[in-house]
C-alpha positions as CSV (number, residue, x, y, z in Angstrom):
1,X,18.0,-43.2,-5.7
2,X,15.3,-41.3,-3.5
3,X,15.7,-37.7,-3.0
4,X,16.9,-36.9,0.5
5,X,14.2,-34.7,2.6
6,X,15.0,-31.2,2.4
7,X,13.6,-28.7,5.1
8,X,11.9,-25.7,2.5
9,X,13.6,-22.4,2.9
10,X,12.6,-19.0,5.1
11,X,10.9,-18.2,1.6
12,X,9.2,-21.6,0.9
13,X,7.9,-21.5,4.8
14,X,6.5,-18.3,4.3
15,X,4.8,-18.7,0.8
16,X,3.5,-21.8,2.3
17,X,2.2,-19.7,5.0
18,X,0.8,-17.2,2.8
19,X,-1.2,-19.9,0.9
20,X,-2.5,-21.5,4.2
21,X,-4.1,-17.9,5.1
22,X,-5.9,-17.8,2.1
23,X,-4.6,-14.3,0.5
24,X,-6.4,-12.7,-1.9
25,X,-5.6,-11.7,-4.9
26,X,-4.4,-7.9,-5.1
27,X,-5.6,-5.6,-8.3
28,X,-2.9,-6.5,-11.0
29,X,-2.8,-2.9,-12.2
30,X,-2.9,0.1,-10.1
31,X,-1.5,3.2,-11.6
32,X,0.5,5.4,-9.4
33,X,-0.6,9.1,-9.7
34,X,2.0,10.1,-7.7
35,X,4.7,11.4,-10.5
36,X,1.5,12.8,-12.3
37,X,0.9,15.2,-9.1
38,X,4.6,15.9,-8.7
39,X,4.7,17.1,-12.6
40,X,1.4,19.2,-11.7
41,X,2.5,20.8,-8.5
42,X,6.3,21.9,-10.0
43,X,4.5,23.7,-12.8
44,X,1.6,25.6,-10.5
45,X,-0.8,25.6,-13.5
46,X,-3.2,22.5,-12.7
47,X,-1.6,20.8,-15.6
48,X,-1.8,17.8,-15.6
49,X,-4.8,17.4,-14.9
50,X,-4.8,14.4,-11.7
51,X,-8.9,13.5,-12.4
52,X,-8.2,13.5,-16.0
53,X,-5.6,10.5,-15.3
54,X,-7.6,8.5,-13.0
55,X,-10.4,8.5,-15.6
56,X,-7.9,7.5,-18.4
57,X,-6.5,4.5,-16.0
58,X,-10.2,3.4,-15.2
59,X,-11.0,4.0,-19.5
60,X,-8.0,1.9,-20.2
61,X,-8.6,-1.4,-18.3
62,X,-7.2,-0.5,-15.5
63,X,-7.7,-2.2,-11.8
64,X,-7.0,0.5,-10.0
65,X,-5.2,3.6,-8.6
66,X,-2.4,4.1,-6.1
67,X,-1.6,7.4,-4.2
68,X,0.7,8.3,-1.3
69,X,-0.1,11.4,0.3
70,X,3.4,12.6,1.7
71,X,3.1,15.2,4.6
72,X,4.9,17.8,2.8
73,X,2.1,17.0,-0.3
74,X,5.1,17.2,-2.7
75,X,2.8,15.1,-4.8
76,X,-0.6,14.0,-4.1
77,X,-2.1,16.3,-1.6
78,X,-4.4,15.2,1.2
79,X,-7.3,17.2,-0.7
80,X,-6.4,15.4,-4.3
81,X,-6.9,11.6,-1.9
82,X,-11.0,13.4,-1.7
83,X,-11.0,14.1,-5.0
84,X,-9.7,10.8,-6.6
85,X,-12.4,8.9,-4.0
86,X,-15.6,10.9,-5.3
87,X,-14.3,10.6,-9.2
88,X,-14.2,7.1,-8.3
89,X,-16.8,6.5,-6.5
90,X,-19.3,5.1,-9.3
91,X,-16.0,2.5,-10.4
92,X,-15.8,1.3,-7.1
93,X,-15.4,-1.3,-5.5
94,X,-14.5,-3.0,-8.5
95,X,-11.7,-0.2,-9.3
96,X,-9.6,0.0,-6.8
97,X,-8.6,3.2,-4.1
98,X,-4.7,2.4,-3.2
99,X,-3.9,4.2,-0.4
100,X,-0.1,4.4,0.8
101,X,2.1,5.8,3.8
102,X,3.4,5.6,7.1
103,X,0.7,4.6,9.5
104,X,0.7,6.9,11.5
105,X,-2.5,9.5,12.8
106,X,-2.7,12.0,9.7
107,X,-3.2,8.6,7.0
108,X,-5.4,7.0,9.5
109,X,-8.0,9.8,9.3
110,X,-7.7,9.9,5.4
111,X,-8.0,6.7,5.1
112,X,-10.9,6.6,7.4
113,X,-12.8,9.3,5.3
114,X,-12.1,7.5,1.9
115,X,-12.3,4.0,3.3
116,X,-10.3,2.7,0.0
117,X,-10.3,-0.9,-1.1
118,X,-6.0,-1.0,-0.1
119,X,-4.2,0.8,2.5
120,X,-0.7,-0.2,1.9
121,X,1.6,0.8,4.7
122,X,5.1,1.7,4.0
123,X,8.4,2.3,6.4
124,X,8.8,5.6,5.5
125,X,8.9,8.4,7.9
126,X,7.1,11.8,7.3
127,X,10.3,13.3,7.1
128,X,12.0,10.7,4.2
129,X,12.4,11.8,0.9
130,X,11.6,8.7,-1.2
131,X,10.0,4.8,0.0
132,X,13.5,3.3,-0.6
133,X,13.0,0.1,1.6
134,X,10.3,-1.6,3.2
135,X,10.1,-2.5,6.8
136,X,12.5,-4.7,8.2
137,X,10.6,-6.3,11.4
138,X,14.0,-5.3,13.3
139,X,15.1,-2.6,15.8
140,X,14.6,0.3,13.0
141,X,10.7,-0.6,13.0
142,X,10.3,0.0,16.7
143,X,8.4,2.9,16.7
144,X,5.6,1.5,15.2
145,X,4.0,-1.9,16.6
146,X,3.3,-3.5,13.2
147,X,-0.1,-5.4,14.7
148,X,-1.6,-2.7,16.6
149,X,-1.3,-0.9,12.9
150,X,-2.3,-3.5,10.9
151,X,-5.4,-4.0,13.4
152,X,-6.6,-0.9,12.8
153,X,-6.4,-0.1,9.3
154,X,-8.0,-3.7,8.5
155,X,-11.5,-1.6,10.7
156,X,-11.3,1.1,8.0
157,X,-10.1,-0.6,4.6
158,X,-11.2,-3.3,2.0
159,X,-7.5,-4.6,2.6
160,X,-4.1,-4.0,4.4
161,X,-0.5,-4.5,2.5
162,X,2.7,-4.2,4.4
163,X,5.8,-2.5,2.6
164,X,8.3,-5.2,3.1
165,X,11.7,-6.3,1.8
166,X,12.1,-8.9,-0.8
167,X,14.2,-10.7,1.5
168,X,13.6,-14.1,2.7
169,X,14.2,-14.0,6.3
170,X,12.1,-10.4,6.4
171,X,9.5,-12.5,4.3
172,X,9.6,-15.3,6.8
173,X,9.5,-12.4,10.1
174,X,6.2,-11.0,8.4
175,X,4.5,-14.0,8.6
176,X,2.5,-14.8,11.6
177,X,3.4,-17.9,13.6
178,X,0.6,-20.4,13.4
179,X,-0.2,-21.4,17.3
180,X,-0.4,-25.2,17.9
């Protein structure tokens, strides 16, 4: 008996979507040096050392780094971003700069001093504690027009992620409508 036609899911229609655009393929390892500057900036010693890590991601097969340079630099600070990009800067392009946080003006003009290879834009506001969601393409998002973001990071880096949830009619929001 032939299978009945079955219309895919918000997920499936989105994947598809994905495919159709062509994504690239993102780094499969970027080590977050986030922790590494929180541990560093509790003791107030310079221990660990944050340039000593990025070299032993890079030495160990690494594909990359990712920092998120909070407002109240709890962990990586804006000047440690500076740091990490000239340590890098005979890896790259080929080891990646991930840069994450609310897109908003103060990660704008880091990102368009370090011009990494990833900006990754999470929902976040300066004032939140933790990323504990990703954007939601609802009324919470409203302060920030997604595209107009999106727009301009994609001037000043290699690539632009959105922070979303794993949900699939968030999934199936994010993805642009295809005009006939």
């Amino acid at each position: 008996m032939p299978h009945a036609s079955k219309t895919p899911s918000p997920l499936g229609q989105a994947a598809s979507s994905l495919q159709a655009l062509k994504i690239i393929d993102a780094p499969r390892l970027s080590v977050n040096l986030n922790k590494v500057a929180l541990l560093r900036n509790s003791r107030r010693t310079g221990v660990p050392d944050l340039l000593h890590f990025a070299d032993l991601a890079y030495e160990f097969g690494a594909n990359g780094i990712t920092v998120h340079p909070r407002p109240d630099q709890r962990h990586i600070r804006e000047d440690d971003v500076y740091l990490l990009a000239e340590r890098m800067k005979p890896w790259r392009p080929g080891f990646e700069l991930n840069i994450e946080g609310y897109p908003d003006d103060r990660l704008f003009r880091i990102v368009e001093a370090v011009r990494p290879e990833q900006c990754t834009l999470v929902p976040d506001s300066p004032t939140a504690f933790t990323s504990e969601e990703g954007w939601k393409f609802d009324a919470r998002d409203t302060p920030v027009n997604m595209r107009d973001a999106v727009t301009a990071f994609r001037q000043i880096a290699g690539r632009v992620i959105v922070f979303i949830d794993p949900e699939p009619s968030v999934i199936a929001g994010a993805v642009p409508r295809q005009r006939l």
